[in-house]
N, C-alpha and C positions, 0 to 999 in steps of 0.2 A: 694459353692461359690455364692454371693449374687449376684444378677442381677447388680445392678451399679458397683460393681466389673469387670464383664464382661464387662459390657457398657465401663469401662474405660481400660481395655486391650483392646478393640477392638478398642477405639479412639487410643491408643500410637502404636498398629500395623500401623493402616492409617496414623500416621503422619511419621510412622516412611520406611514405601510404597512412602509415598509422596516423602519425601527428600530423598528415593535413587532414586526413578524415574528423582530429578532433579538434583542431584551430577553424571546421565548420561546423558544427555544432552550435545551431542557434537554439536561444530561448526564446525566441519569435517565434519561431517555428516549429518550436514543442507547442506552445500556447494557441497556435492556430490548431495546432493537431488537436488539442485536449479539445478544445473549444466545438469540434466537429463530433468528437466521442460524447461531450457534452446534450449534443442535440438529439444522436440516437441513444445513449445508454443511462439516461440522466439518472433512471432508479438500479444501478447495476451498480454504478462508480460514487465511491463515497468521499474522491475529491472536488466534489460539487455540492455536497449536502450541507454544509454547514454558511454557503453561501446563503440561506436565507436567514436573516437578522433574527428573528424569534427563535431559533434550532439554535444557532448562534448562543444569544442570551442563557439559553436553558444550558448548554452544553458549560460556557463559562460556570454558569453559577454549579455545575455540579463538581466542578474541580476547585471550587474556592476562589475563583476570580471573581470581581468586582464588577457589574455591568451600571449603569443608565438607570433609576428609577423607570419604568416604563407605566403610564397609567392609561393608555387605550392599543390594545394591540389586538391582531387577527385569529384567530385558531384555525384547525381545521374544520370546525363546525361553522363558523362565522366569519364573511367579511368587512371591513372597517371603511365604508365610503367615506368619499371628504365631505361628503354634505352631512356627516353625522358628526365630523371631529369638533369637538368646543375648544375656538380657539383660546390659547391663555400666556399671560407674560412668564420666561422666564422658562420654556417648552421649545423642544425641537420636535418638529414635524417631517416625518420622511416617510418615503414609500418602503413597503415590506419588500421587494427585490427589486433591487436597481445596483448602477453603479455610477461612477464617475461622480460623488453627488448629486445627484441627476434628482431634483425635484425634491431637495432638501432643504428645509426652510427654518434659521434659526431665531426664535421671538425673542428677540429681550426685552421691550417692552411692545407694546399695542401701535406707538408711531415710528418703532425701530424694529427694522425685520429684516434679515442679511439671506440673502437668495442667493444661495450658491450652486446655483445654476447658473444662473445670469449674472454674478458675483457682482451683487448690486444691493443698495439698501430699499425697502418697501417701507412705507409709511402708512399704512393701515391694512387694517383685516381682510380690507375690500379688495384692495392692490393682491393681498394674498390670494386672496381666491379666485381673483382674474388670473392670475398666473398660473395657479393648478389646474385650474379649469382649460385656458389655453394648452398646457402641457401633457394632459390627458387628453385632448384634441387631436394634437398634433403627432400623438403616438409617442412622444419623449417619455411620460412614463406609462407602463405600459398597462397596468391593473391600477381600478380606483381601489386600493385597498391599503391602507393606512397605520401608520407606527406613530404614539404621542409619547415625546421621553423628557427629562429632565434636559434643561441644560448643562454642561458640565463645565465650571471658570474654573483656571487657572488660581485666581484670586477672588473667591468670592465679592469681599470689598469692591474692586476694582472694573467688575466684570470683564478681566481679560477670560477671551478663552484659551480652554488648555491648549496643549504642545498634541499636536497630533504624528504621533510614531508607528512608521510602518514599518516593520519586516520582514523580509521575503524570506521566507523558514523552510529548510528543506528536509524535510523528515528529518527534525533535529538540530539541525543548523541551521544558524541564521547568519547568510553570506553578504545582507547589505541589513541596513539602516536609513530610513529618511526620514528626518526629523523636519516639520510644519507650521508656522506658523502663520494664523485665518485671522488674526484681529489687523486689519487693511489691506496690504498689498501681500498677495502670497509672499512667503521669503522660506525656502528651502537649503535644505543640508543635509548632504548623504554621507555616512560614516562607514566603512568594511568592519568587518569582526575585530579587529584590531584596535577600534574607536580611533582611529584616525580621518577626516575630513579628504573624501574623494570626491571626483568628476567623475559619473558616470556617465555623461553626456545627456539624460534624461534631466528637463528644466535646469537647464545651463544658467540661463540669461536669467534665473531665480534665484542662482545660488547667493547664500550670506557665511557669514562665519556664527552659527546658531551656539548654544551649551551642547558639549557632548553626551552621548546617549550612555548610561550607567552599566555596568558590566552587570547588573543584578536586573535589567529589563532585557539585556542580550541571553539572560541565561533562562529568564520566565518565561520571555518569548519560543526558547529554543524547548522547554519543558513541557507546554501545552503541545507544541507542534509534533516532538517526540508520542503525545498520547492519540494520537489522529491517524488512522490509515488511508494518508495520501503523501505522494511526493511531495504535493508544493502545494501551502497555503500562505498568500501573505496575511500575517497577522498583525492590527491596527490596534494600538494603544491609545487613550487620552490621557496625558498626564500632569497630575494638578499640584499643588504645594508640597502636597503630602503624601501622595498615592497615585495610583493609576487605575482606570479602570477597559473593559476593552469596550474597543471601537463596533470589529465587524472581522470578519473573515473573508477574504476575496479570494477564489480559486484561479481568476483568470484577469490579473492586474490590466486597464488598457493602456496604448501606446508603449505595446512591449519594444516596438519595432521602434523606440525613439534611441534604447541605449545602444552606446558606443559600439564596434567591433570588440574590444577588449572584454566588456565587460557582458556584450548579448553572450560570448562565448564561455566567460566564467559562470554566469549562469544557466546556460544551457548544458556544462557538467555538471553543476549543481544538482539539476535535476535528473538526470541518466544515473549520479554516482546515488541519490538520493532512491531513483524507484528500483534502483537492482538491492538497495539495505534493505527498503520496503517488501521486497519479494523475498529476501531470505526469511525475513523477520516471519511472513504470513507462511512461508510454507514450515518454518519449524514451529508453526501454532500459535506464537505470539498474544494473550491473552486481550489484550485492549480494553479493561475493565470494566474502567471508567466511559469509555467511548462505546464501547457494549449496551451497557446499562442505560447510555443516553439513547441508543440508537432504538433498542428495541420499545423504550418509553415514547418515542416521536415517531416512531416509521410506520407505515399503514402497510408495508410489505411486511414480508414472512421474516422474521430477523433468521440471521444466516452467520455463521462463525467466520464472518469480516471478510469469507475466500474472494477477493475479489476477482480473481480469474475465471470462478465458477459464473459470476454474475455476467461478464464479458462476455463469455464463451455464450450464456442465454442470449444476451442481446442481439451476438451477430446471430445465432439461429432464427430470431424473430424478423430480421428483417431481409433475411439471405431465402437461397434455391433450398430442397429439403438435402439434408447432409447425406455424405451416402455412405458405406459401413465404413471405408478408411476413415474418415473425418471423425466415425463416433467412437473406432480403436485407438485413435490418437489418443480424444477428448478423454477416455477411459484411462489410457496410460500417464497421460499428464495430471487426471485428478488423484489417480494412486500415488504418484511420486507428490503430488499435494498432501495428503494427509485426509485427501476427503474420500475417506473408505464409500460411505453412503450413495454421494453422488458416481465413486467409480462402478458398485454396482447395478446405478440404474442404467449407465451407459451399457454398464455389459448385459443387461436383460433388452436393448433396443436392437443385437444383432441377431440375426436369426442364428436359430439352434442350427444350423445345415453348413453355415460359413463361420462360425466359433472354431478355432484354432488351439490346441495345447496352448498357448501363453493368455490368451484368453482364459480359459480354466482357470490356471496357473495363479493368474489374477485376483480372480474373483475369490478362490478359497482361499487364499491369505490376506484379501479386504475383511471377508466375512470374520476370517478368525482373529484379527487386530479389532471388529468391532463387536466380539463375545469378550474381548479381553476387557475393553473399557468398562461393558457392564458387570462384568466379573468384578472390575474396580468399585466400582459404584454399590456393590454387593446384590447388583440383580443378577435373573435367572440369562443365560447365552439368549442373543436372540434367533441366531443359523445354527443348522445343521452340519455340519463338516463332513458332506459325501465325496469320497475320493474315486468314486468310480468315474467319475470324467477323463483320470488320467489312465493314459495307457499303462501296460505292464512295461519293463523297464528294456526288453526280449524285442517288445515292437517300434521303440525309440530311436531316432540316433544319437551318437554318443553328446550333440550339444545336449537336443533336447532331457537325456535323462542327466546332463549337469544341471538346466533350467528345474527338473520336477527334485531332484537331490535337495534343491539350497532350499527351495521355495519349503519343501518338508521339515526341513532343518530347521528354518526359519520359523515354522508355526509349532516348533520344537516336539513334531512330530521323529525322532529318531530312530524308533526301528526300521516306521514304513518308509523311511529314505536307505534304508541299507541298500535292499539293491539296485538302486539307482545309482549310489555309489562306485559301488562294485560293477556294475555295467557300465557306468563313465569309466573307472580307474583301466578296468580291463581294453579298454579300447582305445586310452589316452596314449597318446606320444610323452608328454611332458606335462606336470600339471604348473601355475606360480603361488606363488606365496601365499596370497588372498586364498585362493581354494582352498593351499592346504591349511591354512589355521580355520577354515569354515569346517572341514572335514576332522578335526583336529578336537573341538569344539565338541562335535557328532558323537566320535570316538567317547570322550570322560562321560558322555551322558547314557551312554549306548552297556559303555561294560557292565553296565547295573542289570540289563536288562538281556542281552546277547553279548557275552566274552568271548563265542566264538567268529561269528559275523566281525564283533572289533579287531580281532587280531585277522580275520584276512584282509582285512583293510588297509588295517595297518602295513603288511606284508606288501599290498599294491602299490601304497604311498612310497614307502622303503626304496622299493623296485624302482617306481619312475622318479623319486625326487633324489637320487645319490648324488647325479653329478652335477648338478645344480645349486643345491642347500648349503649353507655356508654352516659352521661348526657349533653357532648356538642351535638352531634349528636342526640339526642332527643330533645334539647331544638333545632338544626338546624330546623329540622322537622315541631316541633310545631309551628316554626315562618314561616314556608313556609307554611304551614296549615295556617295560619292564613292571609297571603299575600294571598294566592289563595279564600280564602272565601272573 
């Protein structure tokens, strides 16, 4: 069998690895995983925070959504027993964190009271509070602490209630649709982004043929969920003649485990394709404004620029073995290529002065001088120092290390004191590629202001190692910097 033969079995085995690895990819099994991160990380992970209905509310009303009159809710100062709520016609009564409707109780009038827990009518106030009272009993809800809101009808006149519209949003997309209707018998209908009428398999034996969901509530929905740093929140509309207002936020939908293979799989990409956008988005700084502004108004924690990997990375320390220095050089390295100069140098002060390495250094003096540049921004004073005596002379290095201390100088657009780290990499180098030399390149146009001689033997070593390599633009670059610097 000829070698490219093999080369191309071994590509159709991998692709053929790949696509089963992702025709399994459940959304069950993201949602049991969250559900676990849920329990230890719950103040670290901000795809759980807006699961409480008042956070919620607040967060709506600060982007201009529409929420529920609410006229008895909890704080963080006070909670709202049921033996204090006044019942009244015309008012929904729910627990501040629950789900499933779980202990939600809608009054339309004083002998008409639909218990959608027990998805049953109650006929007085009495029957009501035997029911909470049992359901607080029995641990079904789980805090006596209380939310009093408006009803919201469909039809005032008629008191239907509204259309209750979920969608499961994934930072930005919204890949289903299920539209509800609560006045009798549940009757359900699930739409894809395409507003066409799907079988997800989730309440099958529910389904009806409902009105389609409006491409102007697929795209609202999709626009709140875009301002949220979390992959997946489903987000619940009520919608009335005229308007909409929301429901609730759920991070962790239940009976994920009821949809089809087809579609646990579409939405288990959903959420992979959704937290790798979310991860670019937070490491190239991503502002979140709006979600900022709500966070640090509601949070009793230290508000934090959204890194949610910084929070994670806290968690498991708190509940793990003490890290030992590879875990805290990782952590240092991964908060640098984060953008969280701050936290990469508290890491780098957690390793002792004796086991600190050149890339260590290396680090730390170009965290520090990326965070004199911001307050330079800002028009305040540097906050570090810039001592370069950490790095060695370029004499004691080898030829990677003084490319490593070269760029990182470069970079802090320190260019003389990268000369001869240059010059001691170029000297030593076999071949340099492209990326070097346009970094070196770079060095050079800033350098001849300062050392014309330093540039032109550089240049001289670039020349020497890049001849037979460099293609005709990049050699004529060269000859015309050669020729700039003479």
């Amino acid at each position: 069998m000829s070698v490219s033969h093999k080369a191309k079995e071994r590509q159709a085995r991998t692709r053929e690895a790949r696509l089963k690895r992702k025709e399994n990819i459940s959304f069950a099994t993201i949602t049991k995983q969250e559900s676990v991160k849920n329990i230890f990380y719950r103040h670290y992970i901000h795809a759980v925070y807006l699961n409480d209905k008042v956070r919620a509310y607040h967060f709506a009303n600060s982007i201009g959504i529409k929420t529920p009159n609410v006229f008895i809710q909890p704080s963080k100062d006070f909670t709202v027993p049921f033996r204090t709520v006044p019942l009244k016609s015309g008012h929904v009564l729910k627990p501040k964190s629950e789900v499933q409707s779980r202990g939600v109780y809608i009054i339309h009038e004083e002998n008409r009271i639909y218990d959608m827990t027990q998805k049953k009518n109650l006929l007085s106030f009495t029957e009501l509070k035997e029911s909470a009272s049992e359901m607080l009993k029995k641990g079904l809800v789980k805090q006596d602490n209380w939310i009093l809101e408006e009803v919201i009808y469909f039809d005032k006149k008629t008191k239907e209630l509204a259309w209750d519209i979920k969608f499961y949003c994934f930072y930005g997309k919204a890949v289903l649709a299920l539209r509800t209707s609560r006045d009798g018998d549940l009757k359900r209908c699930w739409f894809n982004r395409e507003g066409k009428r799907v079988d997800t398999g989730k309440y099958s034996d529910e389904l009806y043929e409902a009105p389609p969901v409006s491409e102007a509530l697929f795209q609202l929905a999709e626009r709140i969920s875009y301002q949220i740093p979390a992959a997946f929140y489903r987000i619940d509309f009520l919608e009335t003649m005229d308007t909409v207002f929301l429901g609730e936020f759920t991070p962790l939908p239940s009976d994920s485990d009821a949809f089809s293979d087809k579609y646990d799989n579409i939405l288990g990409l959903a959420f992979l394709d959704a937290q790798a956008r979310l991860n670019r988005d937070l490491f190239a700084k991503k502002d979140f404004s709006e979600y900022r502004k709500f966070y640090e108004q509601t949070s009793s924690s230290k508000p934090h620029a959204l890194g949610i990997k910084k929070y994670f990375l806290e968690g498991i320390r708190r509940i793990s073995k003490p890290i030992n220095h590879k875990e805290i050089r990782e952590q240092m390295n991964q908060s640098f290529d984060d953008g969280d100069y701050s936290y990469a140098l508290k890491k780098y002060d957690q390793i002792p002065t004796r086991k600190k390495a050149l890339g260590d250094h290396l680090i730390a003096l170009e965290a520090k001088w990326a965070l004199n540049q911001e307050t330079l921004a800002n028009k305040s004073s540097p906050s570090y120092h810039i001592d370069l005596t950490d790095i060695p002379s370029s004499n004691k290095n080898s030829n990677s290390e003084n490319l490593s201390c070269a760029k990182t100088l470069s970079s802090m657009q320190l260019y003389k004191e990268s000369t001869p780290y240059w010059i001691s990499f170029l000297s030593g180098a076999k071949n340099i590629n492209l990326a070097t030399t346009r970094k070196i390149i770079t060095t050079l146009l800033h350098l001849s202001y300062e050392d014309q001689h330093a540039s032109l033997r550089i240049l001289d070593l670039i020349k020497e190692k890049m001849e037979e390599i460099l293609d005709n633009h990049h050699t004529d670059f060269i000859n015309y910097t050669y020729v700039l610097l003479k």
